[in-house]
N, C-alpha and C positions, 0 to 999 in steps of 0.2 A: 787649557790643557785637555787632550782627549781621554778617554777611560779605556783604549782597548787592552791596555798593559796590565789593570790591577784585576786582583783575583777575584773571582764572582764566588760570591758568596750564592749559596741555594736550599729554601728551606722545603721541609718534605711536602707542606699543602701549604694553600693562602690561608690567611690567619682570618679568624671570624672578627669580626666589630669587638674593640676591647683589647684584641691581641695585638702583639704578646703582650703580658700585664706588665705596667711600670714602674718602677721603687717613687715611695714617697717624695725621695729626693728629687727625680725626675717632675714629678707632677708638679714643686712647688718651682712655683716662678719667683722672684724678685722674694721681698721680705729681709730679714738683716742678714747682712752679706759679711763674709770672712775678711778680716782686713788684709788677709794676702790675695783676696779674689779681688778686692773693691779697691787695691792700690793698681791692678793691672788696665790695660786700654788697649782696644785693638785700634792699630792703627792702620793696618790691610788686612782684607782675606781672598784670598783665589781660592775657590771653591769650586772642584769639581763634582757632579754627582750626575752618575747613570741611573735612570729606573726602568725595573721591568715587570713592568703592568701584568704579563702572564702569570708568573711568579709572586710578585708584591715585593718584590727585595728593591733592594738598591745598593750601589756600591758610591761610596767615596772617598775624596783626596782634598784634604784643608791645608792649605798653606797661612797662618798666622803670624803675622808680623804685630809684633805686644810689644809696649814698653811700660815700667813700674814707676812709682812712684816711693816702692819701698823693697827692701832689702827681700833678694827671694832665694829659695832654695829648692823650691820646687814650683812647677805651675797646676793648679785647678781650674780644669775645662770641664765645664758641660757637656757631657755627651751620654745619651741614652745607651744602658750597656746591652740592650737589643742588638746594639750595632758595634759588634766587638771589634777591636783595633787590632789590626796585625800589623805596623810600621809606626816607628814615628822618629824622627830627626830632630836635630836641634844645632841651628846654624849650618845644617847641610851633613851633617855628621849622623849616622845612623845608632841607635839606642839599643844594647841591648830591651829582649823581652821582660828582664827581671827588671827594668828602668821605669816604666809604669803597670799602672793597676787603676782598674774599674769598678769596684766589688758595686756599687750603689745608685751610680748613675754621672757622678765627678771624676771623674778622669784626673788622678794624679799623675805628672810625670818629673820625675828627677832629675834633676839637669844635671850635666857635667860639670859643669863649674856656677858657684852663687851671682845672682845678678847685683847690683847697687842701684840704689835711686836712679834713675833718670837712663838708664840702660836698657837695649833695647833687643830682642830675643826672635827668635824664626823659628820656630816649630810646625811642622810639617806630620800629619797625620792621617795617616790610612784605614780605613775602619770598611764597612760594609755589611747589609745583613738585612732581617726582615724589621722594617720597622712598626709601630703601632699603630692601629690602625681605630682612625673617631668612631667615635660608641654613635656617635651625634653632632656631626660637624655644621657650625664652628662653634656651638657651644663644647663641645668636649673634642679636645685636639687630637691631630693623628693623622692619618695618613687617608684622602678617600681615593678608592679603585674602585671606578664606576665603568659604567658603558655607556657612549650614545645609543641615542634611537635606532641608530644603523647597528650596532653590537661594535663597534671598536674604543679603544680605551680612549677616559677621558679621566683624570688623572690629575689630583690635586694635592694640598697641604693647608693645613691650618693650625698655628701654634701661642696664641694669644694666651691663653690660658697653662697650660703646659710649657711651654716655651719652644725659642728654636733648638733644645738641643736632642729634640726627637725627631732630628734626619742631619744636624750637623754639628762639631764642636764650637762651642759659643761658649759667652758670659752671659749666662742665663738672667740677667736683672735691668730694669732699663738702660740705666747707665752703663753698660755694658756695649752700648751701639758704636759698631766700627766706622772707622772715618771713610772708607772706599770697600765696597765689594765686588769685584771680578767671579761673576756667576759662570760655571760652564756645566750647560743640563743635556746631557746625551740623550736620544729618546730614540724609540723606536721606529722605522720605515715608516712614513707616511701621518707622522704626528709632529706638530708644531710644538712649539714651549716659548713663549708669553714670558719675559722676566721682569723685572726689577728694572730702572736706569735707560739705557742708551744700549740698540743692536750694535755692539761691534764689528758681528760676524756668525756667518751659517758655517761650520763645516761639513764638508758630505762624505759620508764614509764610505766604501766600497762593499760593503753589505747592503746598504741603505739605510742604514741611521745617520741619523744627524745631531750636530753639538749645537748648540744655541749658546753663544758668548755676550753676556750682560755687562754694562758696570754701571754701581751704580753709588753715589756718594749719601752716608748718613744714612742706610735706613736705620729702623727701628728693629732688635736682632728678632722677633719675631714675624716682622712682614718680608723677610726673604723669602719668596715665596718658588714653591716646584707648581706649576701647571704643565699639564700635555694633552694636547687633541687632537682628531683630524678637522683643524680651525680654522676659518677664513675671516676676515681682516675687513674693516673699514676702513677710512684712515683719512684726514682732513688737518687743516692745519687752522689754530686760532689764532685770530688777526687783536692779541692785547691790547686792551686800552693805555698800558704802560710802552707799547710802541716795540713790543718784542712776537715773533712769531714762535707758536708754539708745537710741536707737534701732538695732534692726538689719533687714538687707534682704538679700536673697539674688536676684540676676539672673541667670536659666538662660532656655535655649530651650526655644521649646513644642514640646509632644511627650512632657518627661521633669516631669512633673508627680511622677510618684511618688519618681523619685529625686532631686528637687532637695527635695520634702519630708524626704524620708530625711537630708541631707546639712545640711537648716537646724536638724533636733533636734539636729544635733551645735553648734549654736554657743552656746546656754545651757553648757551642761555646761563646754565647755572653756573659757566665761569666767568661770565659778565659777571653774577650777580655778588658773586666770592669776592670777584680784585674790585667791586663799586664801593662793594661796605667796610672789605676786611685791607685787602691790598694784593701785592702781585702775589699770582700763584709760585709758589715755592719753587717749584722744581721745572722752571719754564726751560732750564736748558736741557733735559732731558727730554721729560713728554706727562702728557694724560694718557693713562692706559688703564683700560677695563677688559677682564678678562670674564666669560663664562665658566660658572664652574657649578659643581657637583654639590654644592654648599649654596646658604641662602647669603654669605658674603661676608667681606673683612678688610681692614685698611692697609692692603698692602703696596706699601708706598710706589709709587706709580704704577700699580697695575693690581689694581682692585679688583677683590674678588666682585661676581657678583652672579649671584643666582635668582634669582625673583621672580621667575620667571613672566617677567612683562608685565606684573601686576596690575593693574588698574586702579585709582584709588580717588577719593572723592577731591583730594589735594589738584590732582590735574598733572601730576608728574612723580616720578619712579622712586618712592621716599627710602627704598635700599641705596640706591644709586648715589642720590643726594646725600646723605646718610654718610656712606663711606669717601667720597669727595670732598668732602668737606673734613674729613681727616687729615684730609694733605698739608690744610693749614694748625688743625688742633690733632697733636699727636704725633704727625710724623716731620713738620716744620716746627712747631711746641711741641715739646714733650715733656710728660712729669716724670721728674726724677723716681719717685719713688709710687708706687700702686694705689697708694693712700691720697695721691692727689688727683687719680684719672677722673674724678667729673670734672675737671677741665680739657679734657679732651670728651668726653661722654654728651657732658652736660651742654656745652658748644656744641655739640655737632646735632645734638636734638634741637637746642634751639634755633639753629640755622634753617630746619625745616618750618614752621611756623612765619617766620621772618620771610622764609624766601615763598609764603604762601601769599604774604603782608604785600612781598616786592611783587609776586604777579599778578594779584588779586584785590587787596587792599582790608581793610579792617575785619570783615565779616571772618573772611577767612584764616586771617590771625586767630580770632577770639575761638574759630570753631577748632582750631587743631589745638590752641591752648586748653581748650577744656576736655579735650579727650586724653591730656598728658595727665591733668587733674587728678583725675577720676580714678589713676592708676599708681599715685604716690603712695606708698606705706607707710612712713615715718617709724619703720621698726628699729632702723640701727642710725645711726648721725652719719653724714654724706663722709664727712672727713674724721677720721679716730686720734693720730695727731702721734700714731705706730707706724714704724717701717710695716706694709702689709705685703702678703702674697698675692697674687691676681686672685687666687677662690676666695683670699679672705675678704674680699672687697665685691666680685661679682656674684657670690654665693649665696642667698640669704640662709641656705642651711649652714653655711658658717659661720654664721653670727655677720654678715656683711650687709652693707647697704643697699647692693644688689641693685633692679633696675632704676630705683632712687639717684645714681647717682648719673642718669637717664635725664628722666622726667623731673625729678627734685630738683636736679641741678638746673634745668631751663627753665623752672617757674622761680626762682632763685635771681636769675640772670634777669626773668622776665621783670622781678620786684626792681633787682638792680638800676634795670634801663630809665622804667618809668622814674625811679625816685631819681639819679643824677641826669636824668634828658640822653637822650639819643646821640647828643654831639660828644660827650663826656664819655660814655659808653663805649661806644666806637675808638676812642682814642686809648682806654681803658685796655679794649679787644683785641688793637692793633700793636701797643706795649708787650703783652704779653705774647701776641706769638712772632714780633720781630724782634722784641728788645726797643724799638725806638720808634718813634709818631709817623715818621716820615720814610718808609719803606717804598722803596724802587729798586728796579731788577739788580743784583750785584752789591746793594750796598749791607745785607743782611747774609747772617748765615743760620744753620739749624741752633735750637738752642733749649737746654732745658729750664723745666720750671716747676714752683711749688706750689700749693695753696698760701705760703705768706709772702711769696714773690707778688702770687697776684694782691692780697691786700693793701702792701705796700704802694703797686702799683695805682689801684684803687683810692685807695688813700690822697697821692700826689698828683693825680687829675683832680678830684673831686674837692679839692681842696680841705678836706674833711675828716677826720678818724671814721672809718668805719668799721672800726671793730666789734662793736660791738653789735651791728649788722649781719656781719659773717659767721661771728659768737653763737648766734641765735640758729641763724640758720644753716647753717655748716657741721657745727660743733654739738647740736642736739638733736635728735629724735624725734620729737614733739614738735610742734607749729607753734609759734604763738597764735597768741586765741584773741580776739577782739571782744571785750565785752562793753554790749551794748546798752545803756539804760536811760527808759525814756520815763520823767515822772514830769506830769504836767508841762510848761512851754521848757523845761528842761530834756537837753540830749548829754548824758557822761559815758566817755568812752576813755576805756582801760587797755590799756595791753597789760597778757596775762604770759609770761612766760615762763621756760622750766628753770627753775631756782633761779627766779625774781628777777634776771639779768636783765640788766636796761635796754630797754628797745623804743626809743623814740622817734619814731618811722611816722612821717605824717599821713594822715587819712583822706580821700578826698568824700565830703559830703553832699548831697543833692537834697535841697532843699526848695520843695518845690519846684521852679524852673530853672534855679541856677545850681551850678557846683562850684563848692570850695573848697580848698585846701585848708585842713586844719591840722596846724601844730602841735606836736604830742611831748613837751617836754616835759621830761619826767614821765613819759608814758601814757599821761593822762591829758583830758580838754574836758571840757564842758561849754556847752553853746547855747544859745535859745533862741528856740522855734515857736511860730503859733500852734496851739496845738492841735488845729485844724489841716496845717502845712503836711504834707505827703513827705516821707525822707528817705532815702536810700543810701546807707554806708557804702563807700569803694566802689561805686557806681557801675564803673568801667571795669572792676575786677582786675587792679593795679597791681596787687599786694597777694604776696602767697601764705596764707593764714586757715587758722583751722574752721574746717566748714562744719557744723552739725547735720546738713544735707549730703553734701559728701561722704561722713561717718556711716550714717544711716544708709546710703546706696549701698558703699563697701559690703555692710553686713550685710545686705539684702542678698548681695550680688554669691557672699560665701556660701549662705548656708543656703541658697540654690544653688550649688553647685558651679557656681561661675568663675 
């Protein structure tokens, strides 16, 4: 759909970083949801949206095709009241004004007649205006109106945190993600726009703008993403080892020809390395797409943000890049239901860096990027609360959230996981969780959510084993378990010490002298004997994610110099 028809909203200046300011409501994303919000499903959206980079505004036109699962009388949409609504339809039929209202950032609208179970509604919505604009993108969401190097607009979005409905009406919560998106991003003369899915189509208008028509199935409602530049295009196609061709595109600004070529060799490599371990990439029918943007980057489903500007880094390859591709399988192929279980998306996708340092390098460079994740745990809040959260209440730590933990905690967690059920278990484990089933090839899987007790279960029924009380410890607490080690004469007694005593019988491996062993910790506890001459080292390999007193000691070190 084109936009020259709807009315242009126009504010008197561009709005500073922060602006315009958002209702609380607007800010929280996901958290416990209204059971008339959480009974509804989008099942389409045709989404129009023009922006005007001079201005900072935008105008749009949502077409929502919803069906409930419970009796309704009215709908609650997401939409930031920045962007105030002058239309809106239902089933084609025009509402009066007195028929909804915005006061806080939820869009109620009254429908003409009650919906029932299993019925299915079209609302149609016109809004337009100045939206908000990141304080700090992508840590703090909003709109960025940047310039290239040349002075012309280069023009993003970021909504992970805040949600999508500060630039469109949505169901702001994960579970909220529509089954098909029909994107259409008007932009201005001589700027490209990068979407979501599969080009449909350019349109070119007789002033010189142009529509960019997307579609794209299952995203995630906050990786809908608005990019716009004056951008030029890579573009190659990958030859899958599951026997499908893929397309991929890489959109950077001109000027950096050499290092956006540098930066597109890395996307064969690390999609070998995704479909060798994990399985086929998700969205082969569509594409790989990485877009340049004004931000240092975000998973948005196929066309990742990415700003980094060509980093260097002692790994050997682009660990934003890697970072957010590796989303496509945890997050936007898996997705957690609810905010409180995103270190499985978080926490997979850090540890994929590591691994994939393992796949091109081999051990040294495992162990070096494992200890640099180390070094940066807190253990201030437990990874998983076991509460519906909000994204701040989770990415926050001044909200009492686990914050980057659920980062790095979560990949030395995964990292215990591996070593203790083997790599073959693991993997099958990884591939459970974000198909549904072991055996994943192109077409036989579709997108699918997931929780933290989807994955134990899962856990559980590879490994043949309960691990609950595995997860218990390290999930579910704050604290590490502590290894205590005592050495009295040819005697070695080792303890695990955890928070309110929970049983952690996780085995240890010991080096003794030239050999290592595996020793059994039932009930927590072992004791062995050594000559007391014999040289020992606990956990040799550093298997096991447990509480260091050198670690402790750096942390502090590193605070109160100011680190």
């Amino acid at each position: 759909m084109l936009l020259a028809a709807l009315p242009l909203l126009i504010g008197a200046a561009a709005p500073e970083k922060g602006e315009p300011p958002i209702t609380d409501t607007t800010k929280q994303s996901g958290g416990p949801i209204d059971p008339e919000r959480a009974a509804l499903h989008l099942a389409h959206v045709d989404l129009a949206i023009e922006i005007f980079p001079d201005r900072e505004t935008l105008k749009g036109h949502a077409i929502l095709t919803l069906t409930t699962s419970a009796p309704q009388n009215r709908l609650l949409i997401d939409l930031d009241r920045n962007l105030p609504v002058t239309a809106v339809s239902i089933d084609g039929k025009p509402l009066a004004a007195s028929a909804w209202s915005n006061p806080e950032g939820r869009l109620a609208i009254r429908l003409p007649h009650p919906l029932k179970p299993g019925d299915q509604v079209v609302a149609a919505i016109t809004y337009g205006g100045t939206p908000h604009v990141a304080v700090r993108a992508p840590w703090n969401d909003g709109m960025v109106w940047a310039k290239t190097p040349q002075g012309k607009p280069w023009v993003a979005s970021t909504a992970e945190g805040y949600g999508c409905d500060l630039f469109w009406p949505c169901l702001d919560f994960p579970a909220g993600e529509p089954d098909l998106v029909d994107f259409h991003l008007t932009v201005p003369a001589g700027l490209i726009a990068p979407g979501n899915g599969t080009l449909v189509g350019v349109d070119k208008l007789p002033d010189g703008r142009s529509t960019w028509n997307w579609r794209a199935r299952s995203p995630n409602p906050y990786s809908v993403a608005i990019a716009a530049a004056p951008y030029k295009e890579i573009s190659a196609v990958y030859l899958s080892r599951f026997g499908n061709r893929i397309p991929m595109s890489y959109w950077y600004l001109p000027g950096r020809e050499n290092r956006a070529a540098g930066l597109f060799q890395e996307f064969a490599p690390a999609m070998d390395f995704f479909e060798t371990m994990i399985g086929p990439y998700p969205w082969g029918d569509e594409k790989v797409g990485v877009v340049e943007t004004p931000h240092l980057g975000m998973e948005h489903q196929t066309i990742n943000a990415y700003g980094n500007d060509y980093t260097k880094t002692p790994s050997g390859f682009d660990e934003i890049f890697q970072h957010e591709l590796a989303h496509e399988w945890f997050g936007n192929q898996m997705t957690a239901a609810n905010w409180d279980d995103y270190w499985l998306h978080e926490g997979y996708a850090q540890y994929m860096q590591p691994l994939y340092g393992r796949w091109r390098e081999g051990e040294a460079r495992y162990a070096t990027m494992m200890d640099e994740f180390r070094l940066t745990i807190m253990n201030r809040a437990p990874i998983v609360s076991g509460r519906i959260m909000t994204e701040e209440q989770v990415y926050e730590a001044e909200n009492g959230g686990p914050a980057q933990d659920i980062y790095v905690k979560g990949a030395w967690v995964l990292h215990t996981l591996r070593n203790y059920v083997g790599d073959k278990a693991f993997w099958e484990i990884t591939r459970r969780l974000v198909y549904g089933r072991p055996d994943p090839l192109p077409g036989n899987f579709k997108p699918r959510f997931a929780t933290t007790n989807d994955y134990i279960r899962i856990a559980n029924q590879v490994s043949g084993q309960d691990l609950g009380w595995f997860f218990d410890v390290y999930l579910r607490e704050a604290a590490l378990p502590k290894l205590v080690v005592t050495r009295t004469g040819d005697q070695l007694k080792l303890r695990w010490s955890t928070p309110h005593d929970k049983p952690f019988p996780l085995p240890v491996e010991v080096q003794v002298g030239d050999s290592v062993r595996t020793v059994a910790m039932p009930g927590g506890t072992a004791t062995l004997t050594a000559p007391t001459d014999v040289h020992i080292v606990v956990d040799p390999a550093s298997r096991i994610l447990k509480q260091s007193d050198v670690v402790d000691a750096y942390q502090r070190w590193q605070w109160s110099h100011g680190s």
